[in-house]
Structure formats: structure tokens, C-alpha cells
C-alpha atoms as one frame of an Amber mdcrd trajectory, in Angstrom:
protein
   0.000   0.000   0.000   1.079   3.712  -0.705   0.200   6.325   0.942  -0.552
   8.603  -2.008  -3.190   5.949  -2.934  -4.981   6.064   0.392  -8.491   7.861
   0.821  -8.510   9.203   4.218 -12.040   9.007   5.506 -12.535  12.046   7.895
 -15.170  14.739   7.673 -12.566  16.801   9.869 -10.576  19.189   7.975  -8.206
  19.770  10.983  -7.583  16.106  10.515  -7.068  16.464   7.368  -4.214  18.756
   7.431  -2.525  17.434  10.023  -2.656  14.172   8.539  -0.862  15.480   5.322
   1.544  17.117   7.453   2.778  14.269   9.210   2.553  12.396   6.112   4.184
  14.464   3.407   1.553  13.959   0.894  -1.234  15.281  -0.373  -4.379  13.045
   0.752  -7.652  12.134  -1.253 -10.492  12.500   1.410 -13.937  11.462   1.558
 -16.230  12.699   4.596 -18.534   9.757   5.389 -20.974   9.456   7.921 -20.252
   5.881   9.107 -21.935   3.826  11.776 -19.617   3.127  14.477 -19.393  -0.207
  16.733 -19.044   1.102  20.803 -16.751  -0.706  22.496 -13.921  -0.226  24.813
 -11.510  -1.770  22.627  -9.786   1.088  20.200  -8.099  -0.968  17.886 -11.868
  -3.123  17.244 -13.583   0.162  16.650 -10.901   1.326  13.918 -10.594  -2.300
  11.910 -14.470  -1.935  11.611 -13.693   1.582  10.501 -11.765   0.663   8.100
 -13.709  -2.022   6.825 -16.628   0.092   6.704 -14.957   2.414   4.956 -13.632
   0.452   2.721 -16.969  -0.737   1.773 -18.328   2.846   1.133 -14.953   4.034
  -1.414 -13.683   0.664  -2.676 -10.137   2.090  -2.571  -7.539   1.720  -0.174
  -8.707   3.953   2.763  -6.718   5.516   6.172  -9.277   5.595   8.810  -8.559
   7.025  12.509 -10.471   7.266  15.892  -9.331   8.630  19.218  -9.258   7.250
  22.876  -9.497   9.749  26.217  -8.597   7.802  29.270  -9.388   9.402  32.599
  -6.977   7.464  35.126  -9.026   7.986  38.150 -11.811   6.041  36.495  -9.963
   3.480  34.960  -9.273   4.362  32.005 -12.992   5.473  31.383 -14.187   6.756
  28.724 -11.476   5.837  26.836 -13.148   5.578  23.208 -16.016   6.357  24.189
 -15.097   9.766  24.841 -17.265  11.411  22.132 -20.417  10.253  23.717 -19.276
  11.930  26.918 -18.137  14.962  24.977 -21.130  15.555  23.721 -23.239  14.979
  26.712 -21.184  17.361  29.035 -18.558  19.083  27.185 -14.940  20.132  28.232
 -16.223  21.270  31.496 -17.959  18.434  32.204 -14.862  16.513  31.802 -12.855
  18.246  34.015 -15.109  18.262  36.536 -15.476  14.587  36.210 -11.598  13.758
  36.010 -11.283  16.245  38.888 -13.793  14.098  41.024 -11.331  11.606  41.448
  -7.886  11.562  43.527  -6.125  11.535  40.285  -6.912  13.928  36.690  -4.181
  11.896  34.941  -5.374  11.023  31.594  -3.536   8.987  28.572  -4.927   9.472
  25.137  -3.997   6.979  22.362  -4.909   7.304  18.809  -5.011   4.195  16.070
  -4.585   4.807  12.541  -5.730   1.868   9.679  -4.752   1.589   6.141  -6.788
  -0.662   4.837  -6.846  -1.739   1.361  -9.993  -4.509   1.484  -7.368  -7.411
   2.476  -4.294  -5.959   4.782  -4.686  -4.001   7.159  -1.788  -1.966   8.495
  -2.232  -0.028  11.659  -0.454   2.976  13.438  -0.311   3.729  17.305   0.171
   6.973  19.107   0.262   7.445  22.926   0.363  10.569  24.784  -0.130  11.157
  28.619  -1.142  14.327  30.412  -3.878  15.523  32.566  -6.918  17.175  32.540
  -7.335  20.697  33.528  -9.370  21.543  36.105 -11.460  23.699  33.985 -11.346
  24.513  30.120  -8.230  26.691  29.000  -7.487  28.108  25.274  -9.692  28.016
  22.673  -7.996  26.277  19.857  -8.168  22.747  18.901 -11.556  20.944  18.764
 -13.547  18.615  21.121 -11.504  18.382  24.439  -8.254  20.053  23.682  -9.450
  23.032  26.276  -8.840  20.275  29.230  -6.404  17.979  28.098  -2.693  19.444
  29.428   0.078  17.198  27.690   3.331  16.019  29.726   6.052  18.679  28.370
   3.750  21.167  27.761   4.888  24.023  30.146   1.270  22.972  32.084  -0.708
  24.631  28.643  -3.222  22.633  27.238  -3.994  21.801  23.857  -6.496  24.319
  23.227  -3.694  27.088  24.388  -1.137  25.895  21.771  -0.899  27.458  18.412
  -1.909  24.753  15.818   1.663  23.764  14.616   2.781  23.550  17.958  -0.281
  20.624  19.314   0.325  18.867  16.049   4.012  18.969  16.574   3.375  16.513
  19.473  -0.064  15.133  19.235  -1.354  11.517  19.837  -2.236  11.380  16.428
   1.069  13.042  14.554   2.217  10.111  16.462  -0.264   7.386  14.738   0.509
   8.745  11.549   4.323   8.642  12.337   3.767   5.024  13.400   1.646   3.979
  10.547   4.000   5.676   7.755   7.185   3.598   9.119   4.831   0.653   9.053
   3.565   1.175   5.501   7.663   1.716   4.435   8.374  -1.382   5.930   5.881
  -3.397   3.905
């Protein structure tokens, strides 16, 4: 698989860019509303991603999905985290990681090339905390609470754009997968 021949599924254009950043090429994309399995498993939510995708473009696609994990509840909601997003937004979040003895959070993002009979997948892990209330207003979703580890304590949200996607879980994915798809 090539990159260059990969459709990249995402109706996010932040996504989007950052994805061709990381991977030095320009991307097709396709924005499709796909169902999504719910599970607590990351990597079984992107392979039916992928496959779902797949099924939609019939050419090789790159399909992503992102996993918050609050520490002091066990890694909940971990993939999930979009329900819970949208339920009680960034504040709600902090006030729910902040509940707990400990607002530690990891966030991992997959990344699947797929091309209807390999898959190839990428893995990015960051860990950080959660703020104790929103901060910044860049980024999307919960970048307002989510304060990496070597950040200077500023969350997402307060970093310019090239600076998050300079370190973010999912440059990291895309990193990962790219060295995968070079080595075969």
C-alpha cells in the first residue's frame, strides 16, 4: 500500500491537514458518515472503521479514531469519549476527572490503512492531565482540558496549531503507521 493511494475518511478538515503534514503527501479525502461499533476496545472500533470504509470508497482507505482515558476512572471513557463529549462538554470533563484523587489522563490514537485485504495499523500514545477547567480556545472537542506532559502545564487548546500537532497523539499514529507502511 502507498500512501498517495490512500483515501482518508474524515469529515474533519483539521484532521485532514494534520494528517498530510505528518505524512508528506497530499491526501484524497472522503467525509462519510459511518456507523460506528461502541466498544472499549480502540483498535476493534478502527478495523471496523476501516472495513466500513472500505466498503463505502472501494479504494484503499486511512481511517482514525481517538481514545481519552481518565486514570481515576480506569481508564474510562477511553473511546467512548465522544459520547461523553457531547453529553457534558470540556467542562464536564474536568469536573469529572477532577472528582477523582487523580486527573491523569492517557490518550492513544489508532490509525488503519486498509486496502480490502491488509490491514496496516499505526499507534500513538500521549499522557497528560486534565485541567481543572477549560483553558485556550484552539483545537476541537476536548483540547481546552487535556494538558500534555512537556507542555509548560498549557493545554492543547492554548497551543498554536503547529505547535499541538508537533506533538499530538495522532502526529504520532501517523508517524507510526507511515514507518509501518515503508516497511511493507
Amino acid at each position: 500500500m502507498k500512501l498517495t493511494s490512500l483515501v482518508f475518511v474524515t469529515s474533519n478538515p483539521g484532521k485532514l491537514r494534520e494528517a498530510q503534514d505528518v505524512l508528506g503527501v497530499e491526501l484524497q479525502h472522503q467525509a462519510l458518515d459511518l456507523v460506528e461499533i461502541q466498544s472499549l476496545d480502540l483498535g476493534e472500533i478502527v478495523r471496523d472503521k476501516a472495513r466500513r470504509a472500505y466498503a463505502h470508497v472501494q479504494r484503499p482507505v486511512l481511517v482514525e479514531d481517538t481514545s481519552l482515558e481518565l486514570v481515576g476512572m480506569g481508564g474510562f471513557p477511553g473511546p467512548l469519549i465522544r459520547w461523553l463529549l457531547a453529553s457534558v462538554g470540556p467542562a464536564g470533563i474536568a469536573r469529572l476527572a477532577h472528582a477523582f484523587t487523580d486527573p491523569r489522563a492517557v490518550v492513544r490514537c489508532m490509525a488503519c490503512a486498509f486496502d480490502g485485504q491488509k490491514e496496516i495499523f499505526g499507534l500513538g500514545v500521549i499522557r497528560g492531565m486534565i485541567a481543572e477547567a477549560p483553558r485556550g480556545h484552539g483545537g476541537f472537542g476536548w483540547d481546552s482540558v487535556f494538558i500534555p506532559e512537556g507542555s509548560g502545564g498549557r493545554s492543547y487548546g492554548e497551543m498554536p496549531p503547529a505547535e499541538k500537532n508537533a506533538i499530538s497523539h495522532r502526529r504520532r499514529a501517523l508517524e507510526a503507521l507511515k514507518q509501518a507502511l515503508s516497511e511493507g
